[in-house]
C-alpha positions as a LaTeX table, in Angstrom:
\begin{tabular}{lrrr}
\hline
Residue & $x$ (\AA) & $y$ (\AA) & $z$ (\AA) \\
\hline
Unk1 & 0.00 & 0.00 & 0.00 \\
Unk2 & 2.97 & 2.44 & 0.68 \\
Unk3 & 4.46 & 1.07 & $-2.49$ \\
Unk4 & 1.42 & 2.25 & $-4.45$ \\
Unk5 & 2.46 & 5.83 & $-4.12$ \\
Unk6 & 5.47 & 5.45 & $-5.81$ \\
Unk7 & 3.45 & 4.10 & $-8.45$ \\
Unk8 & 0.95 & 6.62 & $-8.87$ \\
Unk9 & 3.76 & 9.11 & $-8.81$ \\
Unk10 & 5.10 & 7.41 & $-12.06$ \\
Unk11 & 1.76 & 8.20 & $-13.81$ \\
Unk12 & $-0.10$ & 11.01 & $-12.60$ \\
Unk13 & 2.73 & 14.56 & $-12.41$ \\
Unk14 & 3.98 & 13.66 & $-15.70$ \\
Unk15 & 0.30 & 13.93 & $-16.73$ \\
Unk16 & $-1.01$ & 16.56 & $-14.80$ \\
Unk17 & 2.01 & 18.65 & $-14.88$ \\
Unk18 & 1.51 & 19.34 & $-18.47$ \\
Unk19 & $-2.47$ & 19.91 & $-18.25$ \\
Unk20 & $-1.92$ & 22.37 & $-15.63$ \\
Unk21 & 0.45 & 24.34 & $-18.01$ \\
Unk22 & $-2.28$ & 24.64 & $-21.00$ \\
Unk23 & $-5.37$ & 25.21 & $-18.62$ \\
Unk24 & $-7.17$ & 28.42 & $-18.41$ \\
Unk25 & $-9.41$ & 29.73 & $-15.64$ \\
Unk26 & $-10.83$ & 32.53 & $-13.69$ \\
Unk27 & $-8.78$ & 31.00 & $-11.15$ \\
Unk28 & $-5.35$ & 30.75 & $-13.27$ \\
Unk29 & $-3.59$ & 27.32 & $-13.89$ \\
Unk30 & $-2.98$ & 25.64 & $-10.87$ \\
Unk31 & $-5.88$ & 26.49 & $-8.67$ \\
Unk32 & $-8.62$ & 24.43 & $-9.80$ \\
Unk33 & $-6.15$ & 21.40 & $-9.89$ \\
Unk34 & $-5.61$ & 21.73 & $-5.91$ \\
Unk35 & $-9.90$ & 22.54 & $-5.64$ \\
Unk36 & $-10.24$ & 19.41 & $-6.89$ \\
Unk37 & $-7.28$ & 16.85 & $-5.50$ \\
Unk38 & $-8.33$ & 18.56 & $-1.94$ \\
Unk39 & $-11.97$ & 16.97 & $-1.75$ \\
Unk40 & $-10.85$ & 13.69 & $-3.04$ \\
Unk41 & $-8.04$ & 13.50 & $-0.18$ \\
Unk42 & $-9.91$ & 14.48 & 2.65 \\
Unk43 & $-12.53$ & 11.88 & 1.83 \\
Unk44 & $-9.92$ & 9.40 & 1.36 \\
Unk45 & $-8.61$ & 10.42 & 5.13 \\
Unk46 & $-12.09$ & 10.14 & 6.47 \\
Unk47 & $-12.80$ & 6.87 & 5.53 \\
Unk48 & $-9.98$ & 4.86 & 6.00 \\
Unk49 & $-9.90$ & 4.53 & 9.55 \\
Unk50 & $-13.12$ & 2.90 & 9.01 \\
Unk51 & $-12.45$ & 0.05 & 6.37 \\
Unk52 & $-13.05$ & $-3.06$ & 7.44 \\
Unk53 & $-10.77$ & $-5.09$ & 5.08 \\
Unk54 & $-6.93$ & $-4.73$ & 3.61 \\
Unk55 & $-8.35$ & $-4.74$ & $-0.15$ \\
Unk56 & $-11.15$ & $-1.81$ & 1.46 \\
Unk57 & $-7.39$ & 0.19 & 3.34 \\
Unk58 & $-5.25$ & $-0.17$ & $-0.28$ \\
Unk59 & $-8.27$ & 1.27 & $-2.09$ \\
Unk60 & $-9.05$ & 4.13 & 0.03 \\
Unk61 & $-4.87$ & 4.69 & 0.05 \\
Unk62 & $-4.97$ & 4.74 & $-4.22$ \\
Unk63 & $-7.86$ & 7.46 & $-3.71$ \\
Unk64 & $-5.59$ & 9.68 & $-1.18$ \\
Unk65 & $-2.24$ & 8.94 & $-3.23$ \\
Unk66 & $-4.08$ & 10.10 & $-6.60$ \\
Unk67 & $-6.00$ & 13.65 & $-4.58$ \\
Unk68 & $-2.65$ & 14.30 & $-3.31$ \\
Unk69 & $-0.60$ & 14.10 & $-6.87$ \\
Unk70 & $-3.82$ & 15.59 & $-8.51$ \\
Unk71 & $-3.19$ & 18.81 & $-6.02$ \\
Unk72 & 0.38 & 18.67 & $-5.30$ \\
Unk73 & 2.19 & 18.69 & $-9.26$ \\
Unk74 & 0.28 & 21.55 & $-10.14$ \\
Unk75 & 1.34 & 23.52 & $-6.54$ \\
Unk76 & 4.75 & 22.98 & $-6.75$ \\
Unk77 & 4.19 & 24.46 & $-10.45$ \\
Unk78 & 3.18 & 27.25 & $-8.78$ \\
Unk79 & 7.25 & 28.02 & $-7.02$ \\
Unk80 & 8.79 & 28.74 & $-10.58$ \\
Unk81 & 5.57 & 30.52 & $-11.68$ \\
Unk82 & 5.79 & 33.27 & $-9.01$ \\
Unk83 & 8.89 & 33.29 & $-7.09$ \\
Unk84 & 11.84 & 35.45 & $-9.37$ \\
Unk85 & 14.84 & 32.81 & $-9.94$ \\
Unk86 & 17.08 & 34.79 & $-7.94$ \\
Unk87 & 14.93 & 33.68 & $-4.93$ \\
Unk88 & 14.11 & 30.16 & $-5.92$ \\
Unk89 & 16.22 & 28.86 & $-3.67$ \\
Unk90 & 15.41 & 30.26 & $-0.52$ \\
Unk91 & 11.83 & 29.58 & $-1.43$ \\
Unk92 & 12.43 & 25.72 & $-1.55$ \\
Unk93 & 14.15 & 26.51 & 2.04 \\
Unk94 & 11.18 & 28.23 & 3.23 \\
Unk95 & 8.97 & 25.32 & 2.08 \\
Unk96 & 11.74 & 22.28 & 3.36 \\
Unk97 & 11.02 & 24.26 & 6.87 \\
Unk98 & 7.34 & 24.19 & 7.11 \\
Unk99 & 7.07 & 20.48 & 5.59 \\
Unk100 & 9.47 & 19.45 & 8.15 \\
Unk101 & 7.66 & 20.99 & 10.88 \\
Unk102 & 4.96 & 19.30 & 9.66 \\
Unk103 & 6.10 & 15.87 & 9.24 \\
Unk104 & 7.52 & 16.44 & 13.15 \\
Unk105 & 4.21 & 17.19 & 14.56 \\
Unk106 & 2.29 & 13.81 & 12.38 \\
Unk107 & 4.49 & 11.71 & 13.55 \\
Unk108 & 4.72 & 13.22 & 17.29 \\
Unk109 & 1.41 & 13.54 & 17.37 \\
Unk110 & $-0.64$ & 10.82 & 15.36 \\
Unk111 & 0.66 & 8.04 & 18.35 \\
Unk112 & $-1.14$ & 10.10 & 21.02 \\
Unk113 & $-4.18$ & 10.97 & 18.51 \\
Unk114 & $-4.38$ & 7.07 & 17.90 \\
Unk115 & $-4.15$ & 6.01 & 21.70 \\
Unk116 & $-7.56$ & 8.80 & 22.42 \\
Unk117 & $-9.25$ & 7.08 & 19.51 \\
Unk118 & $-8.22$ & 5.27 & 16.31 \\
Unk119 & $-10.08$ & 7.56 & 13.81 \\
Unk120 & $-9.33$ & 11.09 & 15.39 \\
Unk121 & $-5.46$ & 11.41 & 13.45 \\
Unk122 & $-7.24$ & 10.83 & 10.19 \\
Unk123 & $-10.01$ & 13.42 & 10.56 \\
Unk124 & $-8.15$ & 16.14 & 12.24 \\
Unk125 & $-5.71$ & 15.84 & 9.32 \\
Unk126 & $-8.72$ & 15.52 & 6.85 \\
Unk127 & $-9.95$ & 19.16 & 8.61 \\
Unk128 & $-6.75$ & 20.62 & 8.83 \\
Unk129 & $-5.78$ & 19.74 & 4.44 \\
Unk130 & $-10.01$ & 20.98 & 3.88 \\
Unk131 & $-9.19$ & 24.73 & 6.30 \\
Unk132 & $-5.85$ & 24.87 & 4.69 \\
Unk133 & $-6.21$ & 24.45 & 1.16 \\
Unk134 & $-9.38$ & 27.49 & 1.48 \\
Unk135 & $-7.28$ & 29.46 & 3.17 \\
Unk136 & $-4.60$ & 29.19 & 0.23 \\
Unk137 & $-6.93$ & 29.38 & $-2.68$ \\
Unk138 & $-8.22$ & 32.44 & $-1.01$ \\
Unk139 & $-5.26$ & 33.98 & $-0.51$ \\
Unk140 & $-3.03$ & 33.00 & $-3.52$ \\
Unk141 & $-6.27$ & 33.53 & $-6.10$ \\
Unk142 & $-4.84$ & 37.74 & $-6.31$ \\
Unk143 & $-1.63$ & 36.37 & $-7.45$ \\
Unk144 & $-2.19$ & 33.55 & $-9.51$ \\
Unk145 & $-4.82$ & 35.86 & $-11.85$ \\
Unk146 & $-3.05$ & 38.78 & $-11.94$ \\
Unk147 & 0.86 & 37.84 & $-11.97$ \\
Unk148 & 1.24 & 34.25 & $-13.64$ \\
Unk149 & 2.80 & 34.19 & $-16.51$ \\
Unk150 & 0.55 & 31.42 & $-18.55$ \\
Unk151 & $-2.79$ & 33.25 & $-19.02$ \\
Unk152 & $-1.12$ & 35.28 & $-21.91$ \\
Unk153 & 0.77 & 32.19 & $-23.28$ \\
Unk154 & $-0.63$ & 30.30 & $-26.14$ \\
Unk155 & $-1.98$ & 26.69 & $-25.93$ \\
Unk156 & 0.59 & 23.96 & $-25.13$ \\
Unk157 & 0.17 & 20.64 & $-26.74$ \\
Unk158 & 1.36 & 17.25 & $-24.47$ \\
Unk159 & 4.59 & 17.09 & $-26.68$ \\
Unk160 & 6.04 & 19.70 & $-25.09$ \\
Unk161 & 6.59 & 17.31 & $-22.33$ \\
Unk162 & 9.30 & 15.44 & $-24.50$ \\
Unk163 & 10.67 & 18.94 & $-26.36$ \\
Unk164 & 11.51 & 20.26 & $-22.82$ \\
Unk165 & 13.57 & 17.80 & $-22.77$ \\
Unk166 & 15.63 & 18.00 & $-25.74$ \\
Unk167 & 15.72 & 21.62 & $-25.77$ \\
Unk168 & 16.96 & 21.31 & $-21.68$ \\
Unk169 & 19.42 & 17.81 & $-22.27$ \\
Unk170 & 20.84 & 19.18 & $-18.70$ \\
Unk171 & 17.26 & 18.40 & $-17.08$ \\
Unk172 & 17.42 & 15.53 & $-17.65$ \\
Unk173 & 20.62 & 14.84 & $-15.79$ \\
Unk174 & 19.35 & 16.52 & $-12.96$ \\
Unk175 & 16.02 & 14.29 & $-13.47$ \\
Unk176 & 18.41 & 11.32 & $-12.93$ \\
Unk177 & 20.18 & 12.96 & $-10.11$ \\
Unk178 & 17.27 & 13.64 & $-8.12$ \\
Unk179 & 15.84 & 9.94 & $-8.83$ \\
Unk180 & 19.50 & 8.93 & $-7.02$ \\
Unk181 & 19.03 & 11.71 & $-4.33$ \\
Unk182 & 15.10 & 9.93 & $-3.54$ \\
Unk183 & 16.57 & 6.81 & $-3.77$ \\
Unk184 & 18.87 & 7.56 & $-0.65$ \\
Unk185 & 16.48 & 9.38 & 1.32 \\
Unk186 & 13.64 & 6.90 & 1.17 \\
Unk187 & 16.10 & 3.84 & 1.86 \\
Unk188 & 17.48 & 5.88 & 4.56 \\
Unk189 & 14.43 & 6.62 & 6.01 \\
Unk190 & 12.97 & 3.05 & 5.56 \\
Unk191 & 16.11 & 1.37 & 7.26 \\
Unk192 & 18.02 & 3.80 & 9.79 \\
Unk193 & 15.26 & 2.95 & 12.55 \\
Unk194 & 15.87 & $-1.12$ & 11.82 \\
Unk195 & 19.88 & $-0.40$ & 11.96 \\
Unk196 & 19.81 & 1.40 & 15.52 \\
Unk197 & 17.25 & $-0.77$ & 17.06 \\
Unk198 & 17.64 & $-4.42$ & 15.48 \\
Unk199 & 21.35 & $-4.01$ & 13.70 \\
Unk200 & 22.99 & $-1.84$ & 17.00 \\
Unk201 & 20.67 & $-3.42$ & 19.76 \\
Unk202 & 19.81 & 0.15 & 21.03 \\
Unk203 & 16.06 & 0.90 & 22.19 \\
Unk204 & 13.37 & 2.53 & 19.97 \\
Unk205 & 14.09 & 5.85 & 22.15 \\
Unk206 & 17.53 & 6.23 & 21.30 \\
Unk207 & 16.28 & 5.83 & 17.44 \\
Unk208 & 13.70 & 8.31 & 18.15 \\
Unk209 & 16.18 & 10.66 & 19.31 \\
Unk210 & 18.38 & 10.47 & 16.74 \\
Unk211 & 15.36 & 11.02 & 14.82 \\
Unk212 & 14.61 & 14.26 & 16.50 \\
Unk213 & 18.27 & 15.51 & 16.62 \\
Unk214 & 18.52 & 14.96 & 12.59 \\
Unk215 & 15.07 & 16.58 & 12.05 \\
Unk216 & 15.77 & 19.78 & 14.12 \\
Unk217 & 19.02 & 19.82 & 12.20 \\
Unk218 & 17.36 & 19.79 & 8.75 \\
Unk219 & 15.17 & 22.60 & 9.94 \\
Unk220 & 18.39 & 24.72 & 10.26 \\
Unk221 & 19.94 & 23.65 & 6.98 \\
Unk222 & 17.36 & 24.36 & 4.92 \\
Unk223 & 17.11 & 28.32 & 5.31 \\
Unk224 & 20.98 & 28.46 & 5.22 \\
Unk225 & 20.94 & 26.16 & 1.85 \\
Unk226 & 18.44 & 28.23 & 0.22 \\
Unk227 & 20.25 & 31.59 & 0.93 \\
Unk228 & 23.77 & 29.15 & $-0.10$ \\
Unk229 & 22.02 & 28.10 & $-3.71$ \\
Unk230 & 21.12 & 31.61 & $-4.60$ \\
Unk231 & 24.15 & 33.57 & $-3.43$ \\
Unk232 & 27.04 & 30.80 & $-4.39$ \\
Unk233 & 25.24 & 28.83 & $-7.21$ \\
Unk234 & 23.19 & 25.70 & $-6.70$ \\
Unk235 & 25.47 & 23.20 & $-8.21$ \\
Unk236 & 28.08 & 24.17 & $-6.74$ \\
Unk237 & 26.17 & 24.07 & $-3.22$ \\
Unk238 & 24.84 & 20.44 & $-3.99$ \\
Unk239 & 27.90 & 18.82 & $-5.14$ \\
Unk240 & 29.98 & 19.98 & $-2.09$ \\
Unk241 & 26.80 & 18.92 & 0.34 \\
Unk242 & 26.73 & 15.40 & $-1.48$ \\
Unk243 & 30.07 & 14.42 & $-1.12$ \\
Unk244 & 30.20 & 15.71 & 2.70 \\
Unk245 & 27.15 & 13.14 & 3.02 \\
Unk246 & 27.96 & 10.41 & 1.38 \\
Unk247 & 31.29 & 10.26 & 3.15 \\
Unk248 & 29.66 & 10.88 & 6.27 \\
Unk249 & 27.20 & 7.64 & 5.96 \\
Unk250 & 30.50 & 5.83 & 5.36 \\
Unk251 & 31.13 & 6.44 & 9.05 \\
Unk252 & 29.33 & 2.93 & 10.21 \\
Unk253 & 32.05 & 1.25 & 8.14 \\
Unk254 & 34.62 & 2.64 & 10.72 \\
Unk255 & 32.79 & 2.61 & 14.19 \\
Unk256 & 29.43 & 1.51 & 15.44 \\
Unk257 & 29.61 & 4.09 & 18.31 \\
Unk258 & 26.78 & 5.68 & 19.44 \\
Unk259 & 28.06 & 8.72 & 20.57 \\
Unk260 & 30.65 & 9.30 & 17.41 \\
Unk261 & 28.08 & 8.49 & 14.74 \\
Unk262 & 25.73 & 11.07 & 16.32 \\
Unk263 & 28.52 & 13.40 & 16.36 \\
Unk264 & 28.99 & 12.94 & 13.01 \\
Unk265 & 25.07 & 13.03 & 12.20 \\
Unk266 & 25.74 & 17.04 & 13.50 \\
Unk267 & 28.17 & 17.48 & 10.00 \\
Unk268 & 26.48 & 14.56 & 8.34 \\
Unk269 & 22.81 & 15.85 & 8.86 \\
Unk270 & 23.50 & 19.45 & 7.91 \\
Unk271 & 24.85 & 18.29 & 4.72 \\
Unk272 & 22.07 & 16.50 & 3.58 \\
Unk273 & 19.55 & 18.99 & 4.84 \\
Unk274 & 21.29 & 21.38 & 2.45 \\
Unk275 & 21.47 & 19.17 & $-0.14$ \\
Unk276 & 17.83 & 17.83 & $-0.27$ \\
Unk277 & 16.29 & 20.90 & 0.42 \\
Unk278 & 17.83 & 22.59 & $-3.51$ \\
Unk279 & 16.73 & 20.07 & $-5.84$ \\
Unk280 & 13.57 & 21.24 & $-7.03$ \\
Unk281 & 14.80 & 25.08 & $-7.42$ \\
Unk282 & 17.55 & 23.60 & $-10.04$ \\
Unk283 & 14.72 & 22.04 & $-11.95$ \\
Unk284 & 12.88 & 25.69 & $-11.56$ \\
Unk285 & 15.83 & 27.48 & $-12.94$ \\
Unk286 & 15.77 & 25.94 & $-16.13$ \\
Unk287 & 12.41 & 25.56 & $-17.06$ \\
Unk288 & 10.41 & 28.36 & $-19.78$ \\
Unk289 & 7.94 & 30.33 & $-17.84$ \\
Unk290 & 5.22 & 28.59 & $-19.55$ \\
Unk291 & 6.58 & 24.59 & $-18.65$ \\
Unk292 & 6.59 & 24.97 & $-15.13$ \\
Unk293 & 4.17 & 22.26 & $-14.80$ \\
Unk294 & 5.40 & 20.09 & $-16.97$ \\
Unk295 & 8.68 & 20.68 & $-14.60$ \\
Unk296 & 7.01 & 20.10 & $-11.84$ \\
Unk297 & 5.65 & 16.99 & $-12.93$ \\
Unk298 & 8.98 & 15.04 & $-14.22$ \\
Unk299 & 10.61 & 16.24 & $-11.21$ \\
Unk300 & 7.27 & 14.21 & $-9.19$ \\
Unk301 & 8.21 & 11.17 & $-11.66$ \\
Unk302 & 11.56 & 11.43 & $-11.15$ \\
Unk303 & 11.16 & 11.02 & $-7.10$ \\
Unk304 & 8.38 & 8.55 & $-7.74$ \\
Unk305 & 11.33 & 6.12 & $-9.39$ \\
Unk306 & 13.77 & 6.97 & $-6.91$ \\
Unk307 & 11.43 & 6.23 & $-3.95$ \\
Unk308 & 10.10 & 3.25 & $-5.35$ \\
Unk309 & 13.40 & 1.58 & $-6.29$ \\
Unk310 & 15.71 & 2.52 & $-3.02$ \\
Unk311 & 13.71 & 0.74 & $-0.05$ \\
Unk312 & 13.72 & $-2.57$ & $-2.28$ \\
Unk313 & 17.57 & $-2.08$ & $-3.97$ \\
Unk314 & 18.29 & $-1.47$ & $-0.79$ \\
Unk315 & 16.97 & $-4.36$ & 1.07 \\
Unk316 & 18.35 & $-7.05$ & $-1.18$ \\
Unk317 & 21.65 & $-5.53$ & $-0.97$ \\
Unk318 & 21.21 & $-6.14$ & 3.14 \\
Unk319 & 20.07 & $-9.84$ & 2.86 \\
Unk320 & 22.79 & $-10.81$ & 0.39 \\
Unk321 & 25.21 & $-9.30$ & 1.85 \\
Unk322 & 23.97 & $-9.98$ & 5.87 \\
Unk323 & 26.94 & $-12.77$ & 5.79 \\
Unk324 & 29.72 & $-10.02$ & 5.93 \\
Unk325 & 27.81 & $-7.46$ & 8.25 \\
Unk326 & 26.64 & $-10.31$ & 11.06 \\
Unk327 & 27.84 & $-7.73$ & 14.18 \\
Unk328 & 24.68 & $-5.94$ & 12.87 \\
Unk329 & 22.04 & $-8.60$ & 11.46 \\
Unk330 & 23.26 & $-7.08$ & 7.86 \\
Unk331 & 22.07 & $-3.81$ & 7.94 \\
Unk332 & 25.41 & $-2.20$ & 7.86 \\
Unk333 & 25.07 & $-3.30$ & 3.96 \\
Unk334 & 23.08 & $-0.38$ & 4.03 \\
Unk335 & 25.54 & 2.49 & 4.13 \\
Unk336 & 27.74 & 2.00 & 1.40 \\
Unk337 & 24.76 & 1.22 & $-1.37$ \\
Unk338 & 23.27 & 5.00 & $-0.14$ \\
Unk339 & 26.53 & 6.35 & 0.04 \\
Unk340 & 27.29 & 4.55 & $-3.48$ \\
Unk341 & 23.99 & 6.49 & $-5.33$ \\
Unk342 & 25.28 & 10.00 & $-3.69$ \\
Unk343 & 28.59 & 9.53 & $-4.85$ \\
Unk344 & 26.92 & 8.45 & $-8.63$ \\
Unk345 & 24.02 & 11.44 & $-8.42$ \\
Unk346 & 27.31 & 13.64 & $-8.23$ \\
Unk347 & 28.39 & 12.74 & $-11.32$ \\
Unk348 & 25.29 & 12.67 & $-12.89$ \\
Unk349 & 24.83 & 16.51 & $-12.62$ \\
Unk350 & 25.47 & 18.89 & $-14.95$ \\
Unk351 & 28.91 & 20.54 & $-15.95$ \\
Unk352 & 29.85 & 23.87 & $-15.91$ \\
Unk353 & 28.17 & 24.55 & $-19.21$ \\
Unk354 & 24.65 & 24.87 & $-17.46$ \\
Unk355 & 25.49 & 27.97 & $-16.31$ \\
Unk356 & 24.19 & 29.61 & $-19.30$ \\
Unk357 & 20.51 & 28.64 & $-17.53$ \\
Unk358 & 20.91 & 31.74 & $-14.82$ \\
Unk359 & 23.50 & 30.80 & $-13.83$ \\
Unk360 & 23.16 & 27.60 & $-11.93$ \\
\hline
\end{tabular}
């Protein structure tokens, strides 16, 4: 059922993305996309505490998975169609700061919601995406109408999917790039609890502090990388952050101490929270004013791939290689296939030449 998302995110941006680009409304391009992928989520929310079955849970998950894509291509379309490149990146900083805050207070608070009754995390979050998403309609509607850039644009036909691509051959590098970056982060995120707690023997607090440490850390990169990508250059910003990670989550190869490895997760952490929190601002900077749906939607795609392939790459590289990591029940196979992707995402990026695109 988690799985599914990733496969939904294959399909729907790279569809939606485009459509968003040649609609026109009262309410601009985007708008009416988000109108309409809010309803169908917060029903989805509502009712699947209640299912009584798996096959009733993995239906009512497809119907969230494709509200949320159906609202959330054409939004993050909306970064490149208002914010002035100069600024992209602190934008994407801005927005890594509030979805982290967010993600810390679902998975803080959903465990207590669940224990008062089953139900209650699902509907507050049902009310808070309905109040939210009127409250941004609302308020964005003044700038969507009167300062984005498509309503004067003529029609765009679905090929211009595949000619933003040829005309932009460095997009697609940093397509592939980010695919390797999602890769890392969702087989991070899938196996760093099961390394502390099954491969290190430590208790589920000690995981969940760790947890906490790296997500109040990512909260403080992000601001500082946006400010980094526009001042210094992007690249530039990501490829030094990468390679600080990825030798950083070569650490557990050295020493399986506690106290070392989360004095390295101080360095470690800030470089990824830089690094993750610029990827969707490079896309921005090289899109035409009137793709920046289309943009949004192969960079969706390309994190759909990325996040669908790392958790299960990932775990077959643990169980064959669990023979030659037995200390830790295998999972130290982890680090050096995550570390491995970073290391190949930095040469996947663009050369100097892409500076000609505003200087990336």
């Amino acid at each position: 059922m988690v799985a599914g998302e990733g496969l939904l995110a294959l399909a729907l941006p790279i569809w939606l993305g485009p459509w968003s680009d040649r609609t026109r409304t009262r309410l601009g391009p985007r708008l009416p996309f988000v109108l309409a992928g809010a309803p169908i989520a917060v029903v989805a929310l509502v009712a699947l505490p209640f299912a009584d079955s798996v096959l009733a849970y993995a239906a009512f998950a497809l119907v969230f998975y494709s509200g949320f894509y159906l609202y959330y291509s054409p939004y993050r379309a909306l970064f490149p169609d208002l914010v002035p490149p100069e600024r992209l990146g602190r934008s994407q900083g801005v927005q890594t700061v509030f979805r982290e805050i967010g993600l810390g207070l679902a998975l803080v608070g959903s465990p207590l919601l669940l224990a008062v009754w089953r139900p209650l995390p699902f509907l507050i979050c049902a009310a808070t995406l309905a109040a939210v998403t009127v409250v941004f309609v609302r308020r964005m509607r003044a700038y969507v109408t009167t300062e984005a850039p498509q309503h004067d644009l003529p029609r765009l036909e679905p090929p211009t999917l595949w000619a933003l691509l040829r005309e932009r051959p460095e997009m697609i590098r940093i397509l592939v790039a980010n695919a390797l970056w999602e890769f890392s982060m969702t087989a991070l995120r899938t196996f760093v609890v099961l390394f502390i707690v099954v491969g290190l023997g430590h208790s589920p607090e000690t995981a969940s502090g760790l947890m906490a440490v790296i997500a109040v850390i990512t909260l403080v990169a992000a601001p500082v990388a946006g400010n980094l990508g526009d001042r210094l250059g992007m690249l530039r910003v990501i490829r030094v952050s990468l390679f600080v990670f990825g030798v950083g989550l070569l650490l557990p190869l050295i020493t399986l101490s506690i106290p070392v490895l989360l004095a390295a997760t101080l360095v470690v952490g800030f470089a990824g929270g830089v690094a993750m929190t610029l990827p969707f601002a490079l896309v921005a900077k090289l899109l035409p004013r009137r793709s920046s749906g289309a943009g949004a939607g192969l960079f969706d795609f390309s994190r759909g791939l990325g996040g669908l392939l790392g958790p299960v790459l990932t775990g077959v590289a643990i169980d064959v290689l669990r023979p030659h990591f037995r200390e830790t029940s295998g999972y130290t196979a982890m680090w050096p296939v995550i570390a491995g992707v970073l290391f190949l995402s930095i040469l996947c990026l663009p050369s100097a030449a892409a500076q000609r695109f505003d200087n990336l």
